[in-house]
C-alpha positions in Angstrom: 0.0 0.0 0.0 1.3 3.2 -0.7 2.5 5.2 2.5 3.7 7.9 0.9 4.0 9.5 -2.6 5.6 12.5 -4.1 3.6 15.4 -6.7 6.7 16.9 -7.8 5.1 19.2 -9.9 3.4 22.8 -9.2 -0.4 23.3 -9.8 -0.6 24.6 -13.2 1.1 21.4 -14.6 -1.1 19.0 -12.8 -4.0 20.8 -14.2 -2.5 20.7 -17.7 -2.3 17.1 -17.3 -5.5 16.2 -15.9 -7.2 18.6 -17.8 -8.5 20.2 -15.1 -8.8 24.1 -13.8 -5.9 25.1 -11.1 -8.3 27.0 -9.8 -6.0 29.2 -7.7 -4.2 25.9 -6.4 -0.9 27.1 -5.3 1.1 23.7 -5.0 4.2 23.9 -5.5 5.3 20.2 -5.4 6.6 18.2 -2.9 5.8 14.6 -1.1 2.4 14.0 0.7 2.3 11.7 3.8 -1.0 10.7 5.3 -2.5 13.3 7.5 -0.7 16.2 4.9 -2.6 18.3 1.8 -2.3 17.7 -1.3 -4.4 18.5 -4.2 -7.3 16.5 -5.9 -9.3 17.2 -8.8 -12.9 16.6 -8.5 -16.4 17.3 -10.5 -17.1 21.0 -10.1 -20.9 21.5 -11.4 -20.0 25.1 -12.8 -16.7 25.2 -13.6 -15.8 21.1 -14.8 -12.8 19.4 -13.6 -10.9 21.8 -10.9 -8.2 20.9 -8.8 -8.7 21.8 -4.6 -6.6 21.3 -1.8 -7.7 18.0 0.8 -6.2 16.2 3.4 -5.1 13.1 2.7 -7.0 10.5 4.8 -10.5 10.1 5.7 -12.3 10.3 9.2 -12.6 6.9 10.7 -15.8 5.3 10.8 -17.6 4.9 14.1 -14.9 2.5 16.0 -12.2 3.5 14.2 -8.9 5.5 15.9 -6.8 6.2 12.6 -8.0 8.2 9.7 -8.0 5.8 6.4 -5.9 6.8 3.4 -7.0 4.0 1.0 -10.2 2.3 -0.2 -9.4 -1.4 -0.6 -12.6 -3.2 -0.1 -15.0 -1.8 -2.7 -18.1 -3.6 -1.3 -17.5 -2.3 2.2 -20.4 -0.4 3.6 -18.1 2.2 5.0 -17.1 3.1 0.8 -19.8 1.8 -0.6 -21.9 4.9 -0.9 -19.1 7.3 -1.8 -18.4 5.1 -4.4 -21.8 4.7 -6.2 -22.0 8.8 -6.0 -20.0 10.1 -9.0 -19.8 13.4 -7.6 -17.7 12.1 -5.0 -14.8 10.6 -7.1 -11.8 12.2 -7.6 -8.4 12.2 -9.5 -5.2 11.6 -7.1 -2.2 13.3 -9.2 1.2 11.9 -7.9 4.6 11.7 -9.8 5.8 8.9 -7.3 4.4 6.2 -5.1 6.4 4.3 -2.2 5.3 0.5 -2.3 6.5 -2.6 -1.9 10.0 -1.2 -0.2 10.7 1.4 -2.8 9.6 4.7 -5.1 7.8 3.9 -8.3 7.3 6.2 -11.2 6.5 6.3 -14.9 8.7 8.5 -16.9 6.7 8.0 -19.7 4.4 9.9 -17.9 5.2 12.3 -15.3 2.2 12.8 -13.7 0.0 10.0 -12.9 -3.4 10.1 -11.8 -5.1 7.3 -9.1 -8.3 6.6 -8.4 -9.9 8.1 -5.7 -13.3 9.6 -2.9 -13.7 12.4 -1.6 -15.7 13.6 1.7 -16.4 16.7 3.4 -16.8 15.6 7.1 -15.2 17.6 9.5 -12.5 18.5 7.1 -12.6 17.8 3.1 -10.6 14.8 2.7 -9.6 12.3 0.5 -9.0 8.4 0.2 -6.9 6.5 -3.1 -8.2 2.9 -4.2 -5.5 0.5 -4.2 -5.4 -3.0 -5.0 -2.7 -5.9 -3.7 -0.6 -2.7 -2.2 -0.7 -0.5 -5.2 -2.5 2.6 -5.7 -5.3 2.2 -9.0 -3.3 4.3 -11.9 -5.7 5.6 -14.4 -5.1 5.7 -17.7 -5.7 9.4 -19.6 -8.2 8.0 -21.2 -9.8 6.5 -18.3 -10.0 9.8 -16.4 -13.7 10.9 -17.6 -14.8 7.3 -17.2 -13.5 7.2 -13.5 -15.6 10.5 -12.4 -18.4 10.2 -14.5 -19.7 6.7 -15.4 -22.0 4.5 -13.4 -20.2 2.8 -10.6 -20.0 -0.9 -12.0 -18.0 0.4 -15.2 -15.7 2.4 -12.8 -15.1 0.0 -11.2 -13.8 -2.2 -13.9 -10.8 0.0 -13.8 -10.2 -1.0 -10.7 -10.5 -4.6 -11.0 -8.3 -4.5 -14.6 
């Protein structure tokens, strides 16, 4: 599972990337640890894809102690309902992920997008999907399909 991972790259490129809005984002790049902000790009009614500032991790649920940073079982009732809500998706950008004892990147392509939910409990946060310790990498292509279509297609990506 990724611990930790790296968005060495400022706002404006992310949004470039995702084709999103920056938005007034002002990252400037740097790694994100759970518990720290980082920025997500989400849905915005008005305005289309737009990146905004989250924390990464997740209130617990009710007997939890730790604030969750990943979304592993899709059919748990604690997702499940974020999950079937489009609005609530989101695009993780990241340029690195620590798993499995060590950084990975694509140079191919610099930023990388993973799945991911959003909430707006007591502070908007943010949760990736990850699968046998890696986070779920979107494809460019699979981007619109991963904020927009009905959950059982999305989550094909996941599964793939």
């Amino acid at each position: 599972m990724a611990s930790a991972y790296r968005l060495d790259a400022d706002a404006a490129q992310i949004a470039a990337v995702l084709g999103a809005d920056a938005a007034g984002d002002v990252w400037m790049g740097g790694p994100v640890a759970p518990g720290g902000y980082a920025p997500v790009a989400i849905r915005d009614k008005e305005r289309g894809r737009i990146l905004v500032p989250r924390l990464w991790g997740v209130p617990p649920p009710p007997r939890g102690e730790h604030i969750v940073t990943h979304v592993r079982n899709l059919d748990s009732p604690f997702w499940i309902g974020t999950l079937r809500h489009t609005q609530f998706r989101c695009l993780v950008p990241m340029t690195a992920f620590h798993a499995r004892g060590g950084w990975m990147e694509d140079r191919a392509r610099p930023v990388l997008a993973a799945a991911g939910i959003w909430r707006d409990s007591e502070i908007p946060s943010f949760a990736m999907l990850t699968v046998e310790a890696m986070p779920v990498i979107l494809k460019p292509q699979d981007f619109g399909t991963w904020l927009h279509a009905d959950f059982k297609l999305a989550r094909r990506l996941a599964e793939s």
